[in-house]
N, C-alpha and C positions, 0 to 999 in steps of 0.2 A: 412513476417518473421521480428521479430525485431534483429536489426544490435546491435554487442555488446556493441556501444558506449550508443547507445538508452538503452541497458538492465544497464549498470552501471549507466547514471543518473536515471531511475526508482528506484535499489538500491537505491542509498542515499536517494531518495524521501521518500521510506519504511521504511531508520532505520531514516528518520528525524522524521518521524511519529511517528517509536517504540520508539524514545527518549521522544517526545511529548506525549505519552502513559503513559509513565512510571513516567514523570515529575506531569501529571495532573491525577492522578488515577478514579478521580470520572469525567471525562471527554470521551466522545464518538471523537476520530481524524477521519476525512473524507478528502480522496485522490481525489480530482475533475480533471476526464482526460475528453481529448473528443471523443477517440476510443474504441469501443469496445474490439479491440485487445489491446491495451492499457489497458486496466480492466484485461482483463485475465492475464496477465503478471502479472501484481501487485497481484490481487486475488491469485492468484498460490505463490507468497515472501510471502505473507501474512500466505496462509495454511502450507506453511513450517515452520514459525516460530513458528503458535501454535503448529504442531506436532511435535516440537524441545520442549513442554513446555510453550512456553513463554506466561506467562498470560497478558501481556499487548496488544498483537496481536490480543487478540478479543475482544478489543475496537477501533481498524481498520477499517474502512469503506472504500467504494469504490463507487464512484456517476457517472456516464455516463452524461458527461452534454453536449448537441450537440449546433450549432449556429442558425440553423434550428428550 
């Protein structure tokens, strides 16, 4: 389970992206975590934002990048 200090810096991680979204229109933003759980968390801020509307939320992206 993510703890809600971990859930508020994800937040700003999302709207720094949605501001990065918005600033670059013709630009695809990708959020590089390295958990899986970590992905869903964000993937899920993400679906809320576009079902709030927000067209810059699906030029959001979400990459699983392991060390391994």
């Amino acid at each position: 389970m993510i703890s809600s200090r971990r859930a508020l810096q994800w937040t700003t991680i999302v709207m720094g992206a949605l501001a990065d979204a918005k600033r670059y229109p013709d630009k695809m933003i990708t959020i590089q975590v390295a958990k899986e759980e970590s992905a869903l968390v964000i993937e899920e801020a993400i679906m809320a934002l576009m079902a709030e509307g927000n067209l810059a939320a699906f030029r959001i992206g979400v990459e699983v990048k392991t060390l391994h």
